[in-house]
MIZA-966248 format. One line per 3 residues: number of its first residue (from 0); their letters; for each residue x, y, z of C-alpha. Coordinates in steps of 0.5 Angstrom, whole numbers, plus 2048, in hexadecimal, padded with zeros to 3 digits. Example, Ala and Ser with C-alpha at 12.3 -4.5 7.8 and 13.67 -1.06 7.14 Angstrom:
# residues 2
0) AS) 819:7F7:810 | 81B:7FE:80E
END
This chain:
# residues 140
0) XXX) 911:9CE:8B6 | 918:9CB:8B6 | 91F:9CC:8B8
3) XXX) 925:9CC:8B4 | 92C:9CB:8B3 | 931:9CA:8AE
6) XXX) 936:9C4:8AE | 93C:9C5:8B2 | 940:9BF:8B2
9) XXX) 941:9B8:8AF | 942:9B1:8B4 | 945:9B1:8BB
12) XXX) 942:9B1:8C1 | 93A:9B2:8C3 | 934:9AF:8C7
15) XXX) 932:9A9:8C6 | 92A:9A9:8C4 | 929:9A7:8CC
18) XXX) 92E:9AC:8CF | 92A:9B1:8CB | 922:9AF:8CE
21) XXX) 926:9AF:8D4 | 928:9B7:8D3 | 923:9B8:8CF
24) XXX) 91F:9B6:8D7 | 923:9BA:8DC | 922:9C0:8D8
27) XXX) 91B:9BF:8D8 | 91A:9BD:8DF | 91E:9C4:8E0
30) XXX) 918:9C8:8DD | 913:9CB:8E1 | 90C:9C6:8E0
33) XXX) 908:9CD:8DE | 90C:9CE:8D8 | 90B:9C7:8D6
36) XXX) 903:9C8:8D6 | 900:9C5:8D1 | 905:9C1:8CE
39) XXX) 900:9BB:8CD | 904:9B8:8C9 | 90C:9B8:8CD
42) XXX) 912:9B9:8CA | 914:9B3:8C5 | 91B:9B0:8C2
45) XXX) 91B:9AF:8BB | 922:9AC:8B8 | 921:9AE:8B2
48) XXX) 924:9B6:8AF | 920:9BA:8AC | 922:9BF:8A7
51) XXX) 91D:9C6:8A5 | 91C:9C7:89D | 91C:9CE:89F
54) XXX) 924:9CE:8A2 | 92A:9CE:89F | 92F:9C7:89E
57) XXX) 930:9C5:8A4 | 92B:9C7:8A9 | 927:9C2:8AE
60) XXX) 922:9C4:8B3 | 923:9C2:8B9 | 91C:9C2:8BC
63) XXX) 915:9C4:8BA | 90F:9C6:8BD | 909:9C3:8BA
66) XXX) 900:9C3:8BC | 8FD:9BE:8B9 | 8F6:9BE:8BA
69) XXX) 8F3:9B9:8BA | 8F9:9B4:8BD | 8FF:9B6:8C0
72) XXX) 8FD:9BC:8C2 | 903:9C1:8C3 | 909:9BD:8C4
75) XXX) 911:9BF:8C2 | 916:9BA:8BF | 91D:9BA:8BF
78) XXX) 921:9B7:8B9 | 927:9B3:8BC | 929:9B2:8B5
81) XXX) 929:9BA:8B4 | 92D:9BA:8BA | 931:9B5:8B8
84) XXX) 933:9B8:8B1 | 934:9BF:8B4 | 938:9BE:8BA
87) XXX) 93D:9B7:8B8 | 943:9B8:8BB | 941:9BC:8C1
90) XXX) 941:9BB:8C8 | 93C:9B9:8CC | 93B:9BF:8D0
93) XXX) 93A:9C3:8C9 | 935:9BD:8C7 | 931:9BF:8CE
96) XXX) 931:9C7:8CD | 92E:9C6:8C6 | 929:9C2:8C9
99) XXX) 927:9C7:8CF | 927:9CC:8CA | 922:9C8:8C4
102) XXX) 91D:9C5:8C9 | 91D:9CD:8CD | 91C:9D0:8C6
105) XXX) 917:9CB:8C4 | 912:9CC:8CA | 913:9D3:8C9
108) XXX) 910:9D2:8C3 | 90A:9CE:8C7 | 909:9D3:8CC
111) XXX) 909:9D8:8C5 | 903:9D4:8C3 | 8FF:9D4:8C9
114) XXX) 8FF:9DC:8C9 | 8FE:9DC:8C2 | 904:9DF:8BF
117) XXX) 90A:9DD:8BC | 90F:9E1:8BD | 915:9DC:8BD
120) XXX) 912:9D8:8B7 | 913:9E0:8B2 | 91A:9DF:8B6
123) XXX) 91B:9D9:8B3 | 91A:9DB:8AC | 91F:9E1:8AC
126) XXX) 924:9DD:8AF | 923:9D8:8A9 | 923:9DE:8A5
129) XXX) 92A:9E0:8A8 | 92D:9D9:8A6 | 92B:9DA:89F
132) XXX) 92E:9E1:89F | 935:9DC:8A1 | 934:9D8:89B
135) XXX) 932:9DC:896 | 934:9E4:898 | 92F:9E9:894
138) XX) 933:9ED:88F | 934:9F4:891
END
């Protein structure tokens, strides 16, 4: 259960790890608490990128959605690191819109998971199927 997104820039501008946690709280603060329910184990900033061996060159995941029973429980992580190696360069308002972005997707897995689908999670994998189909067009 992971968003991901293609690298996009080299150096430049960004939010640094603390201005990002400081978003990454504003956009959480302005969800409804409901579709926060259950999220026992919060939202956690992990500074380190994160690639996907299912992905092509070049793709990070953002954030991911994870249960870990016993433990965490169910929590999400934002990797700053990806962040950082997708979007180097870009203002920081493009820096805040993806971060909305990734943390919505990311509880949309969490309230997928409480009504036991996973709807989003199929998505994800078509949209890395199409990404692969960029990188390696099948014959025709």
């Amino acid at each position: 259960m992971r968003g991901h997104r293609r690298l996009q820039g080299t150096g430049g501008s960004r939010l640094d790890i603390d201005e990002f946690m400081a978003v990454a709280d504003e956009v959480v603060d302005s969800i409804p608490e409901p579709l926060l329910g259950e999220l026992n184990g919060g939202i956690i900033v992990s500074e380190r990128a994160r690639r996907d061996r299912r992905a092509p060159p070049g793709v990070f995941i953002l954030g991911e959605y994870r249960v870990q029973e016993p433990g965490l429980g169910r929590y999400v992580v934002l990797y700053y690191g990806s962040f950082h190696r997708v979007l180097a360069g870009s203002r920081p308002g493009v820096w805040r819109r993806q971060l909305r972005k990734t943390i919505i997707h990311e509880l949309r897995h969490h309230i997928e998971a409480l009504a036991g689908i996973d709807d989003l999670g199929r998505d994800d994998l078509e949209k890395l199927a199409r990404m692969w189909e960029k990188v390696d067009p099948p014959e025709e």
